[in-house]
PDB file of N, CA, C and O in Angstrom, chain B, residues numbered from 101:
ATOM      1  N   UNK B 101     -14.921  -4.889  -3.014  1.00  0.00           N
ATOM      2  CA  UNK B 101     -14.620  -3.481  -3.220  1.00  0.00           C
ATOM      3  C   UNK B 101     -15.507  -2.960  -4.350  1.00  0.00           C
ATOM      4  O   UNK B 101     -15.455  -3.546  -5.431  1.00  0.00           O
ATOM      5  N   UNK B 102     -16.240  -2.009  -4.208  1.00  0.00           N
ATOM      6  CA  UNK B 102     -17.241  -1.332  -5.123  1.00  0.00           C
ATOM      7  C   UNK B 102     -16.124  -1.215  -6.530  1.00  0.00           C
ATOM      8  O   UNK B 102     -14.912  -1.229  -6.316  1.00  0.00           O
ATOM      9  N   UNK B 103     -16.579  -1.121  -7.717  1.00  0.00           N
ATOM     10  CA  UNK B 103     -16.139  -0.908  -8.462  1.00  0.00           C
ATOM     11  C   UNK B 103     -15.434   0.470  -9.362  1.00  0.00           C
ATOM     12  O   UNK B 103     -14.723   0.663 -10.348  1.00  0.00           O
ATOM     13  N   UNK B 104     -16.142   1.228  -8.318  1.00  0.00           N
ATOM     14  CA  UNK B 104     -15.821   2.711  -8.499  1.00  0.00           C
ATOM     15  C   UNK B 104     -14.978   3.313  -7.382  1.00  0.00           C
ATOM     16  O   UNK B 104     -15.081   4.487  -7.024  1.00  0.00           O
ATOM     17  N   UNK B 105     -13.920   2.196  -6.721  1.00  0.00           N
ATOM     18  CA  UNK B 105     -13.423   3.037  -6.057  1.00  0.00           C
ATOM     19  C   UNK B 105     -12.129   2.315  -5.645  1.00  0.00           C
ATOM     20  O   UNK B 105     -12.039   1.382  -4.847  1.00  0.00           O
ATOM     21  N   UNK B 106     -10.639   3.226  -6.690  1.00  0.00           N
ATOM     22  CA  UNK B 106      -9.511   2.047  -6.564  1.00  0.00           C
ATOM     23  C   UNK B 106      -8.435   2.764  -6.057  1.00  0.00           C
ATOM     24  O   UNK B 106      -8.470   3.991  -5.968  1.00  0.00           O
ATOM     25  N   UNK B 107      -7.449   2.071  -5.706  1.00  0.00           N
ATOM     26  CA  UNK B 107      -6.560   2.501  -4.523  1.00  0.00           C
ATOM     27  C   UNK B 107      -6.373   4.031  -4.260  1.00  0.00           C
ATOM     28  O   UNK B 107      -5.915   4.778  -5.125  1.00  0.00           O
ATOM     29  N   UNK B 108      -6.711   4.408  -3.150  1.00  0.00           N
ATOM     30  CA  UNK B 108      -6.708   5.247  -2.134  1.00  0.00           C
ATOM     31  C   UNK B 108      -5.343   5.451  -1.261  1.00  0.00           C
ATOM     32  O   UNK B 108      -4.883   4.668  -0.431  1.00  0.00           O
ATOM     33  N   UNK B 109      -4.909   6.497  -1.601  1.00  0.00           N
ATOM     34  CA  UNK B 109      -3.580   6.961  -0.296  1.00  0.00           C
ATOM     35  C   UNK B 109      -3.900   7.838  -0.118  1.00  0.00           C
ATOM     36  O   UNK B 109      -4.779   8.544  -0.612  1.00  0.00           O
ATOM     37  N   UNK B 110      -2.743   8.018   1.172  1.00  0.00           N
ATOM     38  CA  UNK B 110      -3.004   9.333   1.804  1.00  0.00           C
ATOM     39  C   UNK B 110      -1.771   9.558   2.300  1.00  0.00           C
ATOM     40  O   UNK B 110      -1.029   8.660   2.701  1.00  0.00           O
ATOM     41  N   UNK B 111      -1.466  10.908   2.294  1.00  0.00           N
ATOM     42  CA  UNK B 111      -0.196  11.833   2.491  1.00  0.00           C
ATOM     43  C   UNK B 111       0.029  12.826   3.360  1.00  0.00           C
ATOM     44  O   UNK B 111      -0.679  13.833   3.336  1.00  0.00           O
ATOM     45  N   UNK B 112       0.637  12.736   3.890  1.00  0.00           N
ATOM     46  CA  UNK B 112       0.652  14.493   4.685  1.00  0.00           C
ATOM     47  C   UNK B 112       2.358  15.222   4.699  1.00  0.00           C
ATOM     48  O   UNK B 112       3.476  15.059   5.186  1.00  0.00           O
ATOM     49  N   UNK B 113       1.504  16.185   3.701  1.00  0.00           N
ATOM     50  CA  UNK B 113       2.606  16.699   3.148  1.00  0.00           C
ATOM     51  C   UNK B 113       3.641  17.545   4.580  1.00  0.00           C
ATOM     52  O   UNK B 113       3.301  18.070   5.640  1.00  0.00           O
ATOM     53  N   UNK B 114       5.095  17.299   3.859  1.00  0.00           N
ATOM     54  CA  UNK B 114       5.891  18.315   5.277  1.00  0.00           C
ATOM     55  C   UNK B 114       5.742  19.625   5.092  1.00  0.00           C
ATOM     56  O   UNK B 114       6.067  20.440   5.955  1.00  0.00           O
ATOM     57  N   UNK B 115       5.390  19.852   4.292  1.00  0.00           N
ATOM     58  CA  UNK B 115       5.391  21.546   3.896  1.00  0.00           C
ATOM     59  C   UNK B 115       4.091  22.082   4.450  1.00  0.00           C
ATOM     60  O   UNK B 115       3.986  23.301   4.589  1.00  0.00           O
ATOM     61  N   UNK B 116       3.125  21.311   4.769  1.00  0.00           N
ATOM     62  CA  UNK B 116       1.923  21.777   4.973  1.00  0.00           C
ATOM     63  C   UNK B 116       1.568  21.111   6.170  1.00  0.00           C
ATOM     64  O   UNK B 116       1.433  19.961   5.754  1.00  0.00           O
ATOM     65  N   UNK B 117       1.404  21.088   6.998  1.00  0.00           N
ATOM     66  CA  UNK B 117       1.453  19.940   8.042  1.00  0.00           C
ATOM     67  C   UNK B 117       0.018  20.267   8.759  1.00  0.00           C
ATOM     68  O   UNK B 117      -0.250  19.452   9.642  1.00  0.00           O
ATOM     69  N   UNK B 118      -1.031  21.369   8.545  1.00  0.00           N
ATOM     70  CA  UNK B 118      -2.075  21.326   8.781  1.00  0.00           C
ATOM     71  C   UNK B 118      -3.091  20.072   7.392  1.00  0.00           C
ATOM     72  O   UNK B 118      -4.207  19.611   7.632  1.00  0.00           O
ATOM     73  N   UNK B 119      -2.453  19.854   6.328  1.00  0.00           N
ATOM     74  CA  UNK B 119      -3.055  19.602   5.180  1.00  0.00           C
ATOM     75  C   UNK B 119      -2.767  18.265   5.018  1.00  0.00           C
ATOM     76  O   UNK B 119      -1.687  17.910   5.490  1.00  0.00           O
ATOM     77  N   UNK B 120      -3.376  17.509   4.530  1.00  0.00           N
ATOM     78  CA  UNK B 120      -3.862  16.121   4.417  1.00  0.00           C
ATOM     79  C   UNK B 120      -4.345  16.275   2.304  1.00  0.00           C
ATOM     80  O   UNK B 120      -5.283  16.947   1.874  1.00  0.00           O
ATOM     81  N   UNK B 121      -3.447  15.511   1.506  1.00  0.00           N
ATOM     82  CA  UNK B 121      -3.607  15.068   0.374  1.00  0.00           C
ATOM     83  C   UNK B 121      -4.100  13.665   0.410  1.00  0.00           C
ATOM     84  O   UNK B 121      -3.582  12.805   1.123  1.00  0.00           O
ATOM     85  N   UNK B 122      -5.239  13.427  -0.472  1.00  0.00           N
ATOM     86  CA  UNK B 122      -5.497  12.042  -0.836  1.00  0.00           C
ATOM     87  C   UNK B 122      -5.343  11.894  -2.384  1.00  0.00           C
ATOM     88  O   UNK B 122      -5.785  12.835  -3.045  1.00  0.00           O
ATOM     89  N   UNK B 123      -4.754  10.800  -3.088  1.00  0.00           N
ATOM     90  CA  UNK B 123      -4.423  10.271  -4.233  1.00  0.00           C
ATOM     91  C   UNK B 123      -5.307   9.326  -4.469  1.00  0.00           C
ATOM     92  O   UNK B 123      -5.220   8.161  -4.079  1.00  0.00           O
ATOM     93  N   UNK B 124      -6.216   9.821  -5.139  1.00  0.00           N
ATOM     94  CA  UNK B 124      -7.148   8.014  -5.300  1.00  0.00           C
ATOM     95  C   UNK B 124      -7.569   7.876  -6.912  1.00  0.00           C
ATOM     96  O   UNK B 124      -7.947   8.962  -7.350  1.00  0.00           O
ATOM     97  N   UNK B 125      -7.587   7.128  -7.598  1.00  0.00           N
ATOM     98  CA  UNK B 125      -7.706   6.646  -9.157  1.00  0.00           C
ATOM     99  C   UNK B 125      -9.152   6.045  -9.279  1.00  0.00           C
ATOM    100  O   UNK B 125      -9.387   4.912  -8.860  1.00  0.00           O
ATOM    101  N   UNK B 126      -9.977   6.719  -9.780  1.00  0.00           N
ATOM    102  CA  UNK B 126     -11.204   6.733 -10.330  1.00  0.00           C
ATOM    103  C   UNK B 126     -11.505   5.961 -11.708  1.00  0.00           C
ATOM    104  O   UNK B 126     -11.095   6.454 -12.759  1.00  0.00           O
ATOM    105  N   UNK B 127     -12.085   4.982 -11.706  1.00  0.00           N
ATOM    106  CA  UNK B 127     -12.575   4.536 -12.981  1.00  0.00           C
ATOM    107  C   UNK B 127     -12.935   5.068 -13.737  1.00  0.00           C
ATOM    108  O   UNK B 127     -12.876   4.458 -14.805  1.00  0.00           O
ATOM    109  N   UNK B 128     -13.545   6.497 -13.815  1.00  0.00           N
ATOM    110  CA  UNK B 128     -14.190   7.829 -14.347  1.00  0.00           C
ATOM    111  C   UNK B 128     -15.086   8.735 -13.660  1.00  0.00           C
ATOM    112  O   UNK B 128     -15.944   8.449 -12.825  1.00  0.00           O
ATOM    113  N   UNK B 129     -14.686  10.164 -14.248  1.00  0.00           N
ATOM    114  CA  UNK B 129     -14.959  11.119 -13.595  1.00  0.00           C
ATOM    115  C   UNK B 129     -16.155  11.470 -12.563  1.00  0.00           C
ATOM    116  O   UNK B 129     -16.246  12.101 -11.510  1.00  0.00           O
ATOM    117  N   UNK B 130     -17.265  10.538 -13.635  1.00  0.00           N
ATOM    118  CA  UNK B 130     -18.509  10.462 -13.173  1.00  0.00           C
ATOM    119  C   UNK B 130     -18.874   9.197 -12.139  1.00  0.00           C
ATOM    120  O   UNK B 130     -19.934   9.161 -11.514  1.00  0.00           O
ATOM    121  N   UNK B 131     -17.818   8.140 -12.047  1.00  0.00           N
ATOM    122  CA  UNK B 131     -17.470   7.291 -10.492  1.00  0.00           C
ATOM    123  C   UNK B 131     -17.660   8.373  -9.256  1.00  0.00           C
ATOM    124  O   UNK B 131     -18.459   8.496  -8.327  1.00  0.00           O
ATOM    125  N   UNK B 132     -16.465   9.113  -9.754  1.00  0.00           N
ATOM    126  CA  UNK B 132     -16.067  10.072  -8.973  1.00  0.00           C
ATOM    127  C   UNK B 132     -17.418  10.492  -8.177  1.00  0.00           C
ATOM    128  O   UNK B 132     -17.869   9.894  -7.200  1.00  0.00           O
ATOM    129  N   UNK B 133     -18.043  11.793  -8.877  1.00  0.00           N
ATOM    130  CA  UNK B 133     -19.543  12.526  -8.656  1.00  0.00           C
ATOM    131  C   UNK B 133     -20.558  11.461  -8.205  1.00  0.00           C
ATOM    132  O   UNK B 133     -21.492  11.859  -7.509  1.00  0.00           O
ATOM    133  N   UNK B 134     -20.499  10.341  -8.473  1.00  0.00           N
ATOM    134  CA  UNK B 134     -21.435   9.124  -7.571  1.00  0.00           C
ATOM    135  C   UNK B 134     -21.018   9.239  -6.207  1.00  0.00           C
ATOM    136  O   UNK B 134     -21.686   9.874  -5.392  1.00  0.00           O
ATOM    137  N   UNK B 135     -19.972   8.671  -5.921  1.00  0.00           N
ATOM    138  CA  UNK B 135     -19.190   8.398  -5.155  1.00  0.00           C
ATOM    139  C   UNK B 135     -19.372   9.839  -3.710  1.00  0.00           C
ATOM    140  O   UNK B 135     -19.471   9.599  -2.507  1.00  0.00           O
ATOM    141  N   UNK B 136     -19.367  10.759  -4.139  1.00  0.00           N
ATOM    142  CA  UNK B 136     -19.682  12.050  -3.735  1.00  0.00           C
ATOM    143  C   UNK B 136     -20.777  12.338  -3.498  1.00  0.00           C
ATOM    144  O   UNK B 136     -20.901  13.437  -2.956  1.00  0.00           O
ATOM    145  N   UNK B 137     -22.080  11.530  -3.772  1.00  0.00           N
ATOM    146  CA  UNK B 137     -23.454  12.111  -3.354  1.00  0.00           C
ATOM    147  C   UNK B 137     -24.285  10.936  -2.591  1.00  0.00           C
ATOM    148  O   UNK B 137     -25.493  10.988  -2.357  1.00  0.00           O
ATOM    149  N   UNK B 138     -23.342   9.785  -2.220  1.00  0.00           N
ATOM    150  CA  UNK B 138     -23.858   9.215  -1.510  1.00  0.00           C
ATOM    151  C   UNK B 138     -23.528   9.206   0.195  1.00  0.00           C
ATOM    152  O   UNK B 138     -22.684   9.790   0.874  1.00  0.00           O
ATOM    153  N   UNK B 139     -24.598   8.273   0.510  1.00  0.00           N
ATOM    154  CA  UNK B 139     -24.729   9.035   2.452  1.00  0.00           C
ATOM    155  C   UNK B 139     -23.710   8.707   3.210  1.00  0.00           C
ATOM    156  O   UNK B 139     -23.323   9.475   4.090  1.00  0.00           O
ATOM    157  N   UNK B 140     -23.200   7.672   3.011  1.00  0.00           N
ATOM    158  CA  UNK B 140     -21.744   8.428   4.274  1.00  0.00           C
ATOM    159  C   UNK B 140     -20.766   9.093   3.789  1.00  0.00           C
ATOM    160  O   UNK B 140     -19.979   9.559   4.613  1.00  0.00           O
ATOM    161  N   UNK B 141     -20.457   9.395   2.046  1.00  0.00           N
ATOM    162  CA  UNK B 141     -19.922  11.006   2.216  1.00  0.00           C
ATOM    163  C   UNK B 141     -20.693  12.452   2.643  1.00  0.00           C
ATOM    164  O   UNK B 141     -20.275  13.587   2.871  1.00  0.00           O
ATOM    165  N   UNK B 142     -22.059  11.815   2.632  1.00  0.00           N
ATOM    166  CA  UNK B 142     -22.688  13.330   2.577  1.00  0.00           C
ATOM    167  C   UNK B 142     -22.307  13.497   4.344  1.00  0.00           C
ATOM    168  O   UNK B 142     -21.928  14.588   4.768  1.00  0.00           O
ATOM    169  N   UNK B 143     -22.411  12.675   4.979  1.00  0.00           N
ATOM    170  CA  UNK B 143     -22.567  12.158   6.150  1.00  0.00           C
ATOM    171  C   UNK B 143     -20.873  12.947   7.142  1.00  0.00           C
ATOM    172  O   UNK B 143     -20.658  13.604   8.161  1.00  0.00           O
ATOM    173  N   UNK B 144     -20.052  12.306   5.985  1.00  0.00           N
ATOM    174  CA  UNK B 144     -18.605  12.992   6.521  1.00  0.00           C
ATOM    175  C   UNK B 144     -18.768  14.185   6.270  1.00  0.00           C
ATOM    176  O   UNK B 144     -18.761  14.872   7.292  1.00  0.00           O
ATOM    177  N   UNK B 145     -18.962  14.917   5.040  1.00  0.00           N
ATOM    178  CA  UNK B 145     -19.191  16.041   4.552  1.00  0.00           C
ATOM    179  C   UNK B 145     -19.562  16.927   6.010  1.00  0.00           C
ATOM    180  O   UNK B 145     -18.878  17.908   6.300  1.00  0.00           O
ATOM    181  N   UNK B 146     -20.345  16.621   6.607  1.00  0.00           N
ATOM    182  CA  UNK B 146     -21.193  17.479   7.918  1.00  0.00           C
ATOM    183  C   UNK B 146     -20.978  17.256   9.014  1.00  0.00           C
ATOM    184  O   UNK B 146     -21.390  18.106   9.803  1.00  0.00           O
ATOM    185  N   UNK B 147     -20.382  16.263   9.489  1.00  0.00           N
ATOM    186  CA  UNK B 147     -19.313  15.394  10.543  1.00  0.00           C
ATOM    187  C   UNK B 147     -18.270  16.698  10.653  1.00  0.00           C
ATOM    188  O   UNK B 147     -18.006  17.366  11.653  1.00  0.00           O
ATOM    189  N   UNK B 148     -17.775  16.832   9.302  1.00  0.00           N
ATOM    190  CA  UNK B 148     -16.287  17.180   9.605  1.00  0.00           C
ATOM    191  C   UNK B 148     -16.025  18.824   9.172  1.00  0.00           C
ATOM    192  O   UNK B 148     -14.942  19.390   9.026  1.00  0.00           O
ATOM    193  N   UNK B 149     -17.643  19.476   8.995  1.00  0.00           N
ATOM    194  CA  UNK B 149     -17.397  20.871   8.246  1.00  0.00           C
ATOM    195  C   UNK B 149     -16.822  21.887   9.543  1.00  0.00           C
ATOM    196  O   UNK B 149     -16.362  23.024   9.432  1.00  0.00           O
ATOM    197  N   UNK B 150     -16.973  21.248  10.527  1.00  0.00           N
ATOM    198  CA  UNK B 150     -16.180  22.759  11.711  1.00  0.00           C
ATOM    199  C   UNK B 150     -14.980  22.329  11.797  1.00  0.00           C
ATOM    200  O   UNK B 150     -14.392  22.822  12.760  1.00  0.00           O
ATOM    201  N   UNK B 151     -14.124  21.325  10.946  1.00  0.00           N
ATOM    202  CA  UNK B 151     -13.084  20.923  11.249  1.00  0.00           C
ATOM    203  C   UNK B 151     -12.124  21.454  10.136  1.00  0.00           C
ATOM    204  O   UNK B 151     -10.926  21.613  10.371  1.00  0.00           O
ATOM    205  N   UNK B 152     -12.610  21.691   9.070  1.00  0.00           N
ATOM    206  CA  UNK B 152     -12.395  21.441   7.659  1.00  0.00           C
ATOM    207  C   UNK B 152     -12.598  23.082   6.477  1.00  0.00           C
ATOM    208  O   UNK B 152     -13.523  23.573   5.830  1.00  0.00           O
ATOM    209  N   UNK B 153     -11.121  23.433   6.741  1.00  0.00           N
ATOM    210  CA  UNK B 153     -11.412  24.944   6.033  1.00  0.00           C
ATOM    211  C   UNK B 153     -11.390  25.040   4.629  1.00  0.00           C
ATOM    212  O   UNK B 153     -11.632  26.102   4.054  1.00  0.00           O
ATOM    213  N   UNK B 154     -10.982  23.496   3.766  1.00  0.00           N
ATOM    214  CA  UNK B 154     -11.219  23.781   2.533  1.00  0.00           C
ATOM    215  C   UNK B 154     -11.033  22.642   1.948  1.00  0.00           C
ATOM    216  O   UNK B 154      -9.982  22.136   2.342  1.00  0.00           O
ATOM    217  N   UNK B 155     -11.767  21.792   0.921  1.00  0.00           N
ATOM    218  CA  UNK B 155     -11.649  20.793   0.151  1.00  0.00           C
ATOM    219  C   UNK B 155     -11.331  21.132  -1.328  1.00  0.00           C
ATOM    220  O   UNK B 155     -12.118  21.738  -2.055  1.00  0.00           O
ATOM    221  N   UNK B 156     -10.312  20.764  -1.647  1.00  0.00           N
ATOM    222  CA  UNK B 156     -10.111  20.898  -3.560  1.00  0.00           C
ATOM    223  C   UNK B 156     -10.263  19.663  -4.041  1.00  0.00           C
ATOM    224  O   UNK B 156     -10.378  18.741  -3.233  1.00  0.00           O
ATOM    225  N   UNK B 157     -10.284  19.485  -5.003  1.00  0.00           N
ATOM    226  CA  UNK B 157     -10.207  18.131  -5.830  1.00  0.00           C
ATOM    227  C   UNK B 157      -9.961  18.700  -7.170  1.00  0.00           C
ATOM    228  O   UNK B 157     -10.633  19.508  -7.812  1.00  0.00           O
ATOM    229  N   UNK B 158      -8.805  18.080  -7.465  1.00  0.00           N
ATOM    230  CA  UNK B 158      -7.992  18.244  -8.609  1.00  0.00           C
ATOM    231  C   UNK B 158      -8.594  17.009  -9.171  1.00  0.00           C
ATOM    232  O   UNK B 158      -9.117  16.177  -8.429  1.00  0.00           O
ATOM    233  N   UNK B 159      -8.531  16.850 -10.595  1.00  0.00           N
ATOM    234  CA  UNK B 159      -8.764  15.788 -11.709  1.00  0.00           C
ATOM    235  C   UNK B 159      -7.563  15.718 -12.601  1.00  0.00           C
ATOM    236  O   UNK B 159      -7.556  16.378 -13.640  1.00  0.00           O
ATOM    237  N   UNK B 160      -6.791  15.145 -12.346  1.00  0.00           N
ATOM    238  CA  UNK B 160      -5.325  14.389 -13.402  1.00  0.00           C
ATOM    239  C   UNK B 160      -5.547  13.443 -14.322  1.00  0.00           C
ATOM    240  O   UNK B 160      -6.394  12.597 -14.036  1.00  0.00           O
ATOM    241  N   UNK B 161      -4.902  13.358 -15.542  1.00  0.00           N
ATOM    242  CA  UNK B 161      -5.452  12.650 -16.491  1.00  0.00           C
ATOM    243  C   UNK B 161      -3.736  11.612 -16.245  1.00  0.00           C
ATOM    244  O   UNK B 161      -2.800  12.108 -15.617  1.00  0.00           O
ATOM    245  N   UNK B 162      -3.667  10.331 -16.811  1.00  0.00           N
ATOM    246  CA  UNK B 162      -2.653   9.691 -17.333  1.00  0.00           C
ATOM    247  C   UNK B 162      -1.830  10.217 -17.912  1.00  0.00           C
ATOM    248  O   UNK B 162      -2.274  11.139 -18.596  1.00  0.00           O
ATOM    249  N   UNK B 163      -0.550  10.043 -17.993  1.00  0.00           N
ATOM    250  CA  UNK B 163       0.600  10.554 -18.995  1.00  0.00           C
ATOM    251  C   UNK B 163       0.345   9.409 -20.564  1.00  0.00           C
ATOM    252  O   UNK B 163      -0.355   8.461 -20.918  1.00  0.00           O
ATOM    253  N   UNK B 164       1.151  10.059 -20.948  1.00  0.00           N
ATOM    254  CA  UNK B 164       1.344   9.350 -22.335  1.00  0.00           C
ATOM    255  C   UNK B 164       2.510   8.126 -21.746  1.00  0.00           C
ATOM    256  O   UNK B 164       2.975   7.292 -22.523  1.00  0.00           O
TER     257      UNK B 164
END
């Protein structure tokens, strides 16, 4: 498993049932932005843009 990339879920919320949440924990932010510019995301990225009306990505920090 690459080192920049640690457990991954996935959810589908009942309230939203067109919408698909993923939870995944990043070693750091800038994992993250790697992780994002290489070719089979760029690859999904364009695969899936007539499918796909909006991507967010939230960044959560740890609690105390």
């Amino acid at each position: 498993m690459p080192r920049w990339w640690i457990m991954p879920r996935r959810q589908l919320p009942d309230t939203a049932p067109d919408s698909i949440v993923m939870v995944e924990q990043w070693e750091s932010v800038a994992h993250l932005e790697a992780h994002l510019q290489t070719p089979h995301m760029k690859a999904w990225s364009e695969a899936v843009k007539g499918d796909v009306l909006e991507t967010t990505i939230r960044i959560l920090q740890a609690g105390v």
